[in-house]
FIMI-617928 format. One line per 5 residues: their letters; for each residue x, y, z of N, C-alpha, C. Coordinates in steps of 0.05 Angstrom, whole numbers, plus 5000, padded with zeros to 4 digits. Layout:
BEGIN
a = X:Y:Z:X:Y:Z:X:Y:Z | ... $
END
This chain:
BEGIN
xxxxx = 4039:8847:4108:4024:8829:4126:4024:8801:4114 | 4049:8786:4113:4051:8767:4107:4030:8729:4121 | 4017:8745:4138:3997:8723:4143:3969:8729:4151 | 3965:8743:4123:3932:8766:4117:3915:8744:4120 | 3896:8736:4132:3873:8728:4133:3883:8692:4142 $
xxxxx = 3901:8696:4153:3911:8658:4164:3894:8657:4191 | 3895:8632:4197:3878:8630:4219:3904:8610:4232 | 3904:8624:4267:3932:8595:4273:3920:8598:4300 | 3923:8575:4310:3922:8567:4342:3947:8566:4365 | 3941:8584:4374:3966:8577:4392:3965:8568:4423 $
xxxxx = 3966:8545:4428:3972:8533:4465:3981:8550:4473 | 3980:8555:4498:3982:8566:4524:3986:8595:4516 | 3970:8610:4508:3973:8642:4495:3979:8667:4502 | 3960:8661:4525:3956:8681:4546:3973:8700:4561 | 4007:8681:4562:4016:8699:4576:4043:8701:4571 $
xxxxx = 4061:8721:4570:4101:8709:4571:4099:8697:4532 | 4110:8680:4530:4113:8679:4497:4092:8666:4487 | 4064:8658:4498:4048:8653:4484:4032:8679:4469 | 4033:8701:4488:4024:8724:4481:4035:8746:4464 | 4064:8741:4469:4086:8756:4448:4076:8744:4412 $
xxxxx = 4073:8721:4414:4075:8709:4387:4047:8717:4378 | 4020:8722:4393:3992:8714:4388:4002:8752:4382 | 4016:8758:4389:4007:8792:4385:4027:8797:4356 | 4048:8786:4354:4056:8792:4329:4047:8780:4316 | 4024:8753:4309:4030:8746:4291:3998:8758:4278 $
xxxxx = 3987:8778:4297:3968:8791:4295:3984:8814:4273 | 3990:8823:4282:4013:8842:4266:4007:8837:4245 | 4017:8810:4233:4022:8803:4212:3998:8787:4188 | 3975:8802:4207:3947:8795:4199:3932:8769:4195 | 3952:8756:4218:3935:8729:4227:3903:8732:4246 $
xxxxx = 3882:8714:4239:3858:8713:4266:3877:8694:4281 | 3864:8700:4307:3882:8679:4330:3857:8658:4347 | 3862:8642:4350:3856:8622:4367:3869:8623:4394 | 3861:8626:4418:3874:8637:4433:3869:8620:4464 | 3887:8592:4464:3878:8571:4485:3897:8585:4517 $
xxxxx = 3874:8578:4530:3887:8576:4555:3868:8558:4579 | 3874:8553:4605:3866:8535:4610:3862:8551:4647 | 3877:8556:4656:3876:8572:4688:3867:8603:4680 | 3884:8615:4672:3883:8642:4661:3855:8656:4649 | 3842:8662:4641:3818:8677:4638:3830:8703:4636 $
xxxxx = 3829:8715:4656:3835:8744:4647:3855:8754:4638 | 3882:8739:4639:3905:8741:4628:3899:8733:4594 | 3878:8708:4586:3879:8708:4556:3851:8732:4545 | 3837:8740:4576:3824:8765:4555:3833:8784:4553 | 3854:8798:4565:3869:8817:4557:3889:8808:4525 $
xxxxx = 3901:8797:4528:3918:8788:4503:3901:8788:4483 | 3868:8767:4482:3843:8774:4458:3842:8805:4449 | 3848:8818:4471:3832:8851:4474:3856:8861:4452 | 3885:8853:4455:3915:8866:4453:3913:8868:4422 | 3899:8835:4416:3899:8821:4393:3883:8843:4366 $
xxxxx = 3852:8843:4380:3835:8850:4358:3837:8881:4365 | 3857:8900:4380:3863:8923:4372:3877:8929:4343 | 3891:8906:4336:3908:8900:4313:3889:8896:4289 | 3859:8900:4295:3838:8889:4274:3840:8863:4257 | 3842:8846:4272:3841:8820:4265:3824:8806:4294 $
xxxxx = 3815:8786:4283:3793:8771:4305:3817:8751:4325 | 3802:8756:4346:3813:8733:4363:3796:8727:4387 | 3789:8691:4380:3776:8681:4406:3800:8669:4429 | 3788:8679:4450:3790:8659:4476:3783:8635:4477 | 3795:8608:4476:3792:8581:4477:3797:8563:4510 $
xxxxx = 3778:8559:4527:3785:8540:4548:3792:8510:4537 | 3808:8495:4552:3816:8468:4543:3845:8459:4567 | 3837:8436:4584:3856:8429:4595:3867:8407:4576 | 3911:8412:4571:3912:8399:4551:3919:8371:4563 | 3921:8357:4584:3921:8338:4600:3899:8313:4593 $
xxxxx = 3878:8331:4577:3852:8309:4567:3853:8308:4547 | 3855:8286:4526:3848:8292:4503:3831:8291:4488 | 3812:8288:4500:3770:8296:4493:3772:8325:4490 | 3789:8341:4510:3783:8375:4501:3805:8382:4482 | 3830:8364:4475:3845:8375:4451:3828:8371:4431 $
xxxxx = 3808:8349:4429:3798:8353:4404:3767:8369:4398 | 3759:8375:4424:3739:8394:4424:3752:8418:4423 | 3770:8435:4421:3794:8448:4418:3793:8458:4395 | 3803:8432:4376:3802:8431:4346:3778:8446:4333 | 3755:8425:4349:3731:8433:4334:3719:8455:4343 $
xxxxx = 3727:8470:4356:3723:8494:4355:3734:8519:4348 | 3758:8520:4350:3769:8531:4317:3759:8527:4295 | 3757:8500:4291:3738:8512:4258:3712:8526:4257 | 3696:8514:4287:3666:8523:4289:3671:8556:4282 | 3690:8563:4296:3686:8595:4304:3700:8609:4275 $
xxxxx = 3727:8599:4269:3734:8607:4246:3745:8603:4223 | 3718:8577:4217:3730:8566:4194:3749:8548:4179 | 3770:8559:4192:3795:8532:4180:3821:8544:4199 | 3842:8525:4200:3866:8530:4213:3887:8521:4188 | 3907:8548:4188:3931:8551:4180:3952:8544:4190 $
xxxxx = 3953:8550:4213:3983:8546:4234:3976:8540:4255 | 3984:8517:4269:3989:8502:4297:4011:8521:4312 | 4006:8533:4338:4034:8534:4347:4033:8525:4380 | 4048:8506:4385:4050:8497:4415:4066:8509:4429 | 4053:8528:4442:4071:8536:4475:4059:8533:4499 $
xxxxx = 4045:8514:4490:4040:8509:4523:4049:8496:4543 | 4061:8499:4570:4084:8474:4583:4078:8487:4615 | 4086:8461:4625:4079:8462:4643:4090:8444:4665 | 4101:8452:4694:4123:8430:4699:4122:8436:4726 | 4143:8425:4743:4148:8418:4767:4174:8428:4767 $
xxxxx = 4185:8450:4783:4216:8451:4788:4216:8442:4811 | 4243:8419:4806:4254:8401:4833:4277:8392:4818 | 4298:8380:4833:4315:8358:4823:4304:8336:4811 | 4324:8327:4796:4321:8305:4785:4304:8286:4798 | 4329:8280:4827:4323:8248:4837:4299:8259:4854 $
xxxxx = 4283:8281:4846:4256:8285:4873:4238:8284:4846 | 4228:8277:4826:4217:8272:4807:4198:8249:4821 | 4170:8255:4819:4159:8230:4831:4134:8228:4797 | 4122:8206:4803:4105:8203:4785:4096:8220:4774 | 4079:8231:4793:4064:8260:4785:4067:8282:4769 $
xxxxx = 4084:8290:4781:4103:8306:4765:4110:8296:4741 | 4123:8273:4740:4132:8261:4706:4102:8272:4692 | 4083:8253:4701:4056:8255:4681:4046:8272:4678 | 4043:8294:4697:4033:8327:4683:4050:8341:4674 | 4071:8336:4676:4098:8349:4664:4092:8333:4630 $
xxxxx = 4093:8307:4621:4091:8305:4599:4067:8296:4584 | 4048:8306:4604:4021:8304:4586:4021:8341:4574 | 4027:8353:4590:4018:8383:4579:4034:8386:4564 | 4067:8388:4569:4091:8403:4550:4102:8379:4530 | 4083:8349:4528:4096:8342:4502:4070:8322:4497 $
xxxxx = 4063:8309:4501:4040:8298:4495:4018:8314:4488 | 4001:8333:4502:3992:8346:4486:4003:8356:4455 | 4014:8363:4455:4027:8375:4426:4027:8352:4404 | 4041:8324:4420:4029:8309:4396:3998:8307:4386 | 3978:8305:4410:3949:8313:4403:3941:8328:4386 $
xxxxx = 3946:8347:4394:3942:8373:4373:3944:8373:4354 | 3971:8364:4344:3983:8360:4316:3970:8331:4292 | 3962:8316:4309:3946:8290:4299:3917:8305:4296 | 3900:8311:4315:3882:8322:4312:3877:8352:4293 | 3889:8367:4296:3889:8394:4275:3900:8381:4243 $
xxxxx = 3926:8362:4241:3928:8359:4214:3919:8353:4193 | 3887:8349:4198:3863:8349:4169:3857:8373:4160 | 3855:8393:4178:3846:8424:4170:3879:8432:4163 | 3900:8430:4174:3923:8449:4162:3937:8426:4142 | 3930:8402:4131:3925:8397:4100:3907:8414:4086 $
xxxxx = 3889:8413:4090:3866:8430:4073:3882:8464:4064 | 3891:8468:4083:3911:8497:4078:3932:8503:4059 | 3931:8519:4040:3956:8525:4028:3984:8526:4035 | 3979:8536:4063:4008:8533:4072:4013:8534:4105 | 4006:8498:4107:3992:8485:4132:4023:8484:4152 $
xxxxx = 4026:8494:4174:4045:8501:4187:4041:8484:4216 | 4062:8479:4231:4067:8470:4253:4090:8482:4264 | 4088:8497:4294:4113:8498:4307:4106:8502:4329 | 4134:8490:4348:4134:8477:4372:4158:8494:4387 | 4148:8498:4412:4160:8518:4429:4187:8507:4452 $
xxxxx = 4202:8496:4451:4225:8482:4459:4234:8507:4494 | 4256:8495:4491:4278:8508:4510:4304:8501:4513 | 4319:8514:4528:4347:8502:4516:4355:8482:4545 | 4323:8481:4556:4337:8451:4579:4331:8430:4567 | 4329:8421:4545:4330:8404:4525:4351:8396:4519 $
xxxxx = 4372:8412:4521:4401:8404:4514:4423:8415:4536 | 4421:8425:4550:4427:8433:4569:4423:8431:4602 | 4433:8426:4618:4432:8426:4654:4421:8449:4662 | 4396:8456:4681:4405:8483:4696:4382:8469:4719 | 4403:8482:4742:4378:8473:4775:4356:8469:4773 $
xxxxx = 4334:8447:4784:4303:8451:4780:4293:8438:4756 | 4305:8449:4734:4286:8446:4710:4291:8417:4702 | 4303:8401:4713:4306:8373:4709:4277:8355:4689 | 4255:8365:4703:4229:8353:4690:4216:8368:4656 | 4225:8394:4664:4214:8408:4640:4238:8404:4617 $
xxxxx = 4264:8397:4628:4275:8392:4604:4276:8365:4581 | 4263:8346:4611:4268:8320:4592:4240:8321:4568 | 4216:8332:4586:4200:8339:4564:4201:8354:4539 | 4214:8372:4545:4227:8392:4520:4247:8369:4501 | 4262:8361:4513:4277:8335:4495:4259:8324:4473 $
xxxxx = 4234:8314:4490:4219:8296:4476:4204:8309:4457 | 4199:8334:4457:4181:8356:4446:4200:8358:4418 | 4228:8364:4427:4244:8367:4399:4250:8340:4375 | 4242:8318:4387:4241:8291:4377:4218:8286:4361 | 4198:8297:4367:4172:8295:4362:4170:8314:4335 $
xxxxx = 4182:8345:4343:4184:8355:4312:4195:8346:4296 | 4215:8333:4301:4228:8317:4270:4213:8302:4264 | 4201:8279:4278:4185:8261:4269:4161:8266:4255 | 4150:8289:4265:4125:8294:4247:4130:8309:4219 | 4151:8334:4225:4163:8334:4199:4178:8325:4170 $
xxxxx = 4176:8294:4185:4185:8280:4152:4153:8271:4154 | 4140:8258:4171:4115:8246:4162:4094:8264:4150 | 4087:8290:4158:4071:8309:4142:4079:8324:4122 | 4110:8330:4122:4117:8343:4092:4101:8341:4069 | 4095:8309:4061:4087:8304:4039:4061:8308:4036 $
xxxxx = 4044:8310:4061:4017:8324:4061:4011:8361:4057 | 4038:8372:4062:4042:8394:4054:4042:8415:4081 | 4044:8392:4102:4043:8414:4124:4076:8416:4138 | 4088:8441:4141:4126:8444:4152:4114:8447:4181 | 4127:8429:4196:4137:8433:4220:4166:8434:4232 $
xxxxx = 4169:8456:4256:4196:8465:4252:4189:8475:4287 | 4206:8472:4299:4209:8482:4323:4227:8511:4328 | 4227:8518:4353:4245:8545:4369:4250:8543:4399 | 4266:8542:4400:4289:8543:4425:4298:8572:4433 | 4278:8580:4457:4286:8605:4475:4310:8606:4490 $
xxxxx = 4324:8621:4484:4343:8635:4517:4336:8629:4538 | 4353:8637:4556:4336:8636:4586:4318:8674:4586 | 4287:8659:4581:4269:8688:4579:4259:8696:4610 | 4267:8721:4617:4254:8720:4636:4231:8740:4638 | 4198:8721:4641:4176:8734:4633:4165:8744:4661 $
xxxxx = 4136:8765:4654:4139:8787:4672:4118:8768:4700 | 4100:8744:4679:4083:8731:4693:4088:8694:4697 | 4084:8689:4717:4078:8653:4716:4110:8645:4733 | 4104:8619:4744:4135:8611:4762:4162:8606:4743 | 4186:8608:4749:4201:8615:4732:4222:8595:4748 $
xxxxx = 4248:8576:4726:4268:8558:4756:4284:8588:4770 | 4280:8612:4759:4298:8629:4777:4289:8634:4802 | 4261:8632:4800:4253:8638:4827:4260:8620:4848 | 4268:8597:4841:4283:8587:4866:4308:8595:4875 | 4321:8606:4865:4349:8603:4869:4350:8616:4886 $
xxxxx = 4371:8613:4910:4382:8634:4926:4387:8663:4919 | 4404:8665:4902:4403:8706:4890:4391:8700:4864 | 4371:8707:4853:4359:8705:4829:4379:8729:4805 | 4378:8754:4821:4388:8771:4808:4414:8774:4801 | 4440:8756:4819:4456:8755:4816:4464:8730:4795 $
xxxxx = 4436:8705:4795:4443:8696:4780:4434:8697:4748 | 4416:8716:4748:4408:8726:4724:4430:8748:4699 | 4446:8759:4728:4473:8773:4722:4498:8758:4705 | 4495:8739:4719:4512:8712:4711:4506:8703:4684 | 4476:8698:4680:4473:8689:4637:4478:8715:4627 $
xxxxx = 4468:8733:4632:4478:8758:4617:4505:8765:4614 | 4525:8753:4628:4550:8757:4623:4560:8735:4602 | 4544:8716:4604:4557:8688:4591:4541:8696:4561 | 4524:8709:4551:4507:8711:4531:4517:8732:4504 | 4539:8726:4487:4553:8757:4469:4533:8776:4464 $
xxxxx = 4506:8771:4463:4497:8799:4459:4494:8825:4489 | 4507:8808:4512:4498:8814:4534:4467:8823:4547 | 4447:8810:4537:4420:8808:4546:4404:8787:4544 | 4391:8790:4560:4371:8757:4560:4354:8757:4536 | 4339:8730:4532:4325:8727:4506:4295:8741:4509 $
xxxxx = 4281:8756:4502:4250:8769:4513:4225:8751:4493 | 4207:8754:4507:4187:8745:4484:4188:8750:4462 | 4187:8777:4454:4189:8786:4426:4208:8773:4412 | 4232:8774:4420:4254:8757:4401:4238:8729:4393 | 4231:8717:4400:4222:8681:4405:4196:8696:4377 $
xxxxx = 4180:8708:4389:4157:8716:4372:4167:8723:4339 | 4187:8740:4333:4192:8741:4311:4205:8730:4294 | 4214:8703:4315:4231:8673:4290:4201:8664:4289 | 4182:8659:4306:4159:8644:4307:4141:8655:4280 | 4149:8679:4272:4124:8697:4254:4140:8690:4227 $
xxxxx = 4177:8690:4223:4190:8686:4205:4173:8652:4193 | 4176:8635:4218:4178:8608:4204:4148:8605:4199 | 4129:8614:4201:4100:8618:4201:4086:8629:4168 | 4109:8638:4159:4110:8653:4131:4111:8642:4121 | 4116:8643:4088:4122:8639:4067:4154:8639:4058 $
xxxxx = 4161:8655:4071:4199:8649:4072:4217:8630:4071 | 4200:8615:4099:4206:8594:4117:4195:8567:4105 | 4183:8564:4067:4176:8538:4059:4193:8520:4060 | 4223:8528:4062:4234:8508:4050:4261:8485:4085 | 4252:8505:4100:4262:8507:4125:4250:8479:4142 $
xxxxx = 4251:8461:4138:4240:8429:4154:4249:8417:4177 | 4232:8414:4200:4241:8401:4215:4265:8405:4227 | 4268:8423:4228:4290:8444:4244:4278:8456:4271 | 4296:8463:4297:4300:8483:4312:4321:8497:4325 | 4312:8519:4315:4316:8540:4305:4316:8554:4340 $
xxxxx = 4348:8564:4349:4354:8572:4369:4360:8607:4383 | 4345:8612:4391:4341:8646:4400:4353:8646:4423 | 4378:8649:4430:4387:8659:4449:4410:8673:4456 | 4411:8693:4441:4436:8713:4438:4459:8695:4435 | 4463:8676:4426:4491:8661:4429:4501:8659:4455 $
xxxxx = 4483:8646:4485:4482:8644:4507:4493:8609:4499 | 4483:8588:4483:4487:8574:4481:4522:8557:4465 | 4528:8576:4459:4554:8583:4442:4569:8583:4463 | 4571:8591:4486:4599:8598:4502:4603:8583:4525 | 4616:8574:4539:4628:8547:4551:4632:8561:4580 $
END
């Protein structure tokens, strides 16, 4: 149980890979901090999933759009348990449309939740995960960050900015002792929440389609994403900086 008694926070928890990672890294004898913001019963089930594993885990409300509740956020993690070990951002949140139908709106809740928050968080939590032995940050990407696919036009430019942001904080906090390092999912397809496949005309036929293009022939699942997330969360992963670090069966490899 390489993260016996850590305390880490993880954005958007509740459901699809926030909940994959909050349950392994329970596993791995982390307490969890456990934010969500619409969801309720989706993050009290995952709490419930959590402290079957005998480790504690609160339910945290916080819309990350404000940043009066990222930092009431903060301070409630420590209220409840003391100190924070590991930051982990998956929380995002977006608009599928084209590009050129991108209106304001969309831009600003698109990059207040899936990249601006995260810088919040990370400014605000990095006094307590200095204080930590082995003060961690990681950030939950996608591969429309570097990549085209229908729809996701808005969530990827935020994901862009999300992967820009880990480098940058990872040369500036290194020397405070905290690694931040990002992860880049597959195309995951989770069981809850809107997804760009659901637009497509044949979803299934085009889901057929990455799985052919992918050498391991299967899509990327939470769990996969969760167990680079628990790797770089360790002690293994000290020397590993400002990197991300890409999970997707080698979907991204083939042309």
């Amino acid at each position: 149980m390489m993260l016996k008694d850590k305390v880490v926070l993880i954005t958007g928890s509740s459901r699809a890979i926030g909940r994959a990672i909050a349950v392994e890294l329970a596993r791995q004898g982390a307490h969890l901090a456990l934010h969500y913001f619409r969801h309720r019963g989706d993050a009290q089930r995952t709490a419930q999933a959590v402290e079957e594993l005998h480790v504690k885990a609160v339910p945290i409300r916080a819309h990350l759009g404000r940043p009066a509740e990222i930092g009431a956020l903060i301070e409630q993690v420590h209220d409840t348990l003391g100190r924070l070990d590991i930051l982990v951002c998956t929380a995002a949140s977006t608009v599928f449309c084209p590009v050129m139908e991108i209106d304001e709106r969309a831009w600003d809740w698109t990059m207040d939740v899936s990249a601006r928050s995260a810088l919040a968080c990370a400014q605000r939590a990095a006094p307590l995960l200095e204080q930590s032995e082995s003060g961690k940050i990681i950030m939950i990407s996608s591969l429309g960050s570097r990549r085209t696919f229908p729809f996701y036009a808005m969530a990827g430019i935020a994901k862009a900015a999300l992967e820009s942001l880990t480098r940058y904080l990872a040369v500036e906090l290194a020397p405070k002792g905290i690694i931040v390092n990002g992860v880049v999912p597959g195309a995951v397809v989770a069981k809850e929440g809107p997804q760009p496949w659901d637009l497509y005309p044949d979803k299934e036929a085009t889901l057929q389609v990455l799985r052919g293009k992918t050498p391991i022939r299967k899509l990327t699942t939470p769990e996969d994403v969760a167990h680079v997330v628990s790797f770089l969360a360790g002690p293994a992963a000290g020397a590993i900086v400002g990197q991300t670090i890409t999970v997707d069966g080698g979907y991204s490899l083939v042309y």
